[in-house]
BAFI-3210 file (N, C-alpha, C; in Angstrom, 3 decimals, decimal comma, padded with zeros to 6 digits):
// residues 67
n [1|2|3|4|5|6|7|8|9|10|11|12|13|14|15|16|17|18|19|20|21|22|23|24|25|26|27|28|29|30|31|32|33|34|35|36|37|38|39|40|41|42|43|44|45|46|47|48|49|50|51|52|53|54|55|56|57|58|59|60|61|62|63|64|65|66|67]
n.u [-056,491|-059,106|-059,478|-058,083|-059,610|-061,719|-061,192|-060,242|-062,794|-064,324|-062,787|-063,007|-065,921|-065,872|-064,385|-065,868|-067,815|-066,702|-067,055|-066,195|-063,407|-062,365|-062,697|-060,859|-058,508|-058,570|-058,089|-055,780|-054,008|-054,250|-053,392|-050,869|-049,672|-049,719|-048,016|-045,465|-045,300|-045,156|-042,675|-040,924|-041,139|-039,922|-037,855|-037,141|-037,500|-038,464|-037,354|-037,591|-036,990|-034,788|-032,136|-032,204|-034,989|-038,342|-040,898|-043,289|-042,785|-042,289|-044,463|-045,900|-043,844|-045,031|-047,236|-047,732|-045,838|-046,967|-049,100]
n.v [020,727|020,998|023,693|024,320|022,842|024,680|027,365|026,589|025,805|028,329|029,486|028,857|029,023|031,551|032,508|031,011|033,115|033,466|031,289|030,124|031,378|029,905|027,005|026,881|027,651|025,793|023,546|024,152|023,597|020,980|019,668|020,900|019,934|017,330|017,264|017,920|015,856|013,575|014,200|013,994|011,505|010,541|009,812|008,113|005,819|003,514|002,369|002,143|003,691|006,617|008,166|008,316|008,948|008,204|007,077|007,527|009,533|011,346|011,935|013,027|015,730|017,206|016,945|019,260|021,125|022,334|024,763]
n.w [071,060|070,420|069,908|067,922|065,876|066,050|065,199|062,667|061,618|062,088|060,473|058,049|057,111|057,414|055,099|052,938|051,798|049,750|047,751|045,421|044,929|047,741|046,894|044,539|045,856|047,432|045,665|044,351|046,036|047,122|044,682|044,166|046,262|045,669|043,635|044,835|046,573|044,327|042,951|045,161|045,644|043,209|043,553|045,814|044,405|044,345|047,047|050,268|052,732|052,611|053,338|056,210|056,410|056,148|053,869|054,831|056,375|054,815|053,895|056,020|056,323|053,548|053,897|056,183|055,052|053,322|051,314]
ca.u [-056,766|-060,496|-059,374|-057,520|-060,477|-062,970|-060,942|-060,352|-063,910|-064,815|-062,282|-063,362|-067,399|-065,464|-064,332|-067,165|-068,473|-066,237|-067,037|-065,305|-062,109|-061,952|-062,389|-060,320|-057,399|-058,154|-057,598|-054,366|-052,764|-053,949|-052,289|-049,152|-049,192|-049,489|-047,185|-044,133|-045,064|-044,745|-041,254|-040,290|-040,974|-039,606|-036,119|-036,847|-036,852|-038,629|-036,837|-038,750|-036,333|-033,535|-030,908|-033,306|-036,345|-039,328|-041,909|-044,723|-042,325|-042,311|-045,929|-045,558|-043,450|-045,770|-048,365|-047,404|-045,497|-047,913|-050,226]
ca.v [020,361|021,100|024,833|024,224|022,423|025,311|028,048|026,317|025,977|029,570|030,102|028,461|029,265|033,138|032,120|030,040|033,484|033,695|029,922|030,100|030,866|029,102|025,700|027,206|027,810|024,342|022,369|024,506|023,414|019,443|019,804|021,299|018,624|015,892|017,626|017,673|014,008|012,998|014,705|013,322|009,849|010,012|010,250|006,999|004,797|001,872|001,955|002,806|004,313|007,505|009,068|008,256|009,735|006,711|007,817|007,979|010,854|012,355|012,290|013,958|016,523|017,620|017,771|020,032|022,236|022,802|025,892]
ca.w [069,689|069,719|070,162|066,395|065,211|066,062|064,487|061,721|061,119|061,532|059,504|056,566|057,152|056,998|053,678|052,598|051,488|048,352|047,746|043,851|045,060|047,672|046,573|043,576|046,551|047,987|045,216|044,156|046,961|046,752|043,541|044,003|047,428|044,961|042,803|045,182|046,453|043,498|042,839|046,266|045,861|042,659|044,475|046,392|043,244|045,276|048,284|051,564|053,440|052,083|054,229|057,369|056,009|055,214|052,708|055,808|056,872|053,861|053,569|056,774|055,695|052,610|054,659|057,244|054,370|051,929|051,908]
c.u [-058,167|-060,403|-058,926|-058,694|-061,692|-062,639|-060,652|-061,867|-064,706|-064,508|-062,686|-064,419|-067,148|-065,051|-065,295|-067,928|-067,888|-066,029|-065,612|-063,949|-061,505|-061,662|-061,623|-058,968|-057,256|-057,751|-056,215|-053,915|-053,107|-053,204|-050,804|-048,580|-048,716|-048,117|-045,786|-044,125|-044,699|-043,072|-039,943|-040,205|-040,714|-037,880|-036,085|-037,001|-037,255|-038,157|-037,643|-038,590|-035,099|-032,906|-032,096|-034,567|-037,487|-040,714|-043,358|-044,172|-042,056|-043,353|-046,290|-045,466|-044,290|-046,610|-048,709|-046,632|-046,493|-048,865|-049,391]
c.v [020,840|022,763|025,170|024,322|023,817|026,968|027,902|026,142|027,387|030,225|030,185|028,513|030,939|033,136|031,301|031,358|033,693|031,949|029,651|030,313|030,360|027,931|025,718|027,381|026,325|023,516|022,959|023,589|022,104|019,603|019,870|020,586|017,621|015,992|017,202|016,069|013,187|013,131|013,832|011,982|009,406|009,397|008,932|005,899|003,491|001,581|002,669|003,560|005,556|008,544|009,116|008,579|009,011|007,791|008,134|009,934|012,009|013,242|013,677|015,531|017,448|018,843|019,423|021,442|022,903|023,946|027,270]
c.w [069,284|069,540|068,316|065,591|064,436|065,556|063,459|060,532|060,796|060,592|058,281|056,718|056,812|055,391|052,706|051,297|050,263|048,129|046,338|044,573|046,626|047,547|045,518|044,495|046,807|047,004|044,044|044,959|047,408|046,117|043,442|045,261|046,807|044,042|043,574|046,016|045,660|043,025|043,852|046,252|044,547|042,882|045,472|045,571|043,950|046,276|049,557|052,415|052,260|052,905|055,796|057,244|055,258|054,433|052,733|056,176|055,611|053,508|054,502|056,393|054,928|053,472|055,256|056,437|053,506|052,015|051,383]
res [x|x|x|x|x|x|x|x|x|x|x|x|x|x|x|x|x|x|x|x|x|x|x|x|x|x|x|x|x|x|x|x|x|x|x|x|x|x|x|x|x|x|x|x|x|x|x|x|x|x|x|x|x|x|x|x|x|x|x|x|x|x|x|x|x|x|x]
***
């Protein structure tokens, strides 16, 4: 994991140097995270659970798709 961590950091100190877009990328893609969370949990209508899938695992999901 710290092997993740520490390319992830160079990564983004490698990008750092066009700062404008990317905090202009990063907060696309909050956005369009929040965007399909929102979509998604409009589909559970208050219930916590849908077809096996609870709305931690959805979060999940997002997560791990988004980008």
């Amino acid at each position: 994991m710290r092997l993740f961590w520490e390319i992830a950091l160079r990564s983004f100190r490698k990008h750092l140097t066009y700062r404008a877009a990317t905090i202009a990328g990063l907060l696309t893609n909050f956005f369009f995270g929040w965007l399909k969370v929102s979509v998604l949990l409009a589909l559970y209508n208050g219930r916590s659970v849908v077809e096996g899938i609870s709305q931690n695992d959805l979060y999940a999901f997002v997560a791990l798709t988004q980008a």
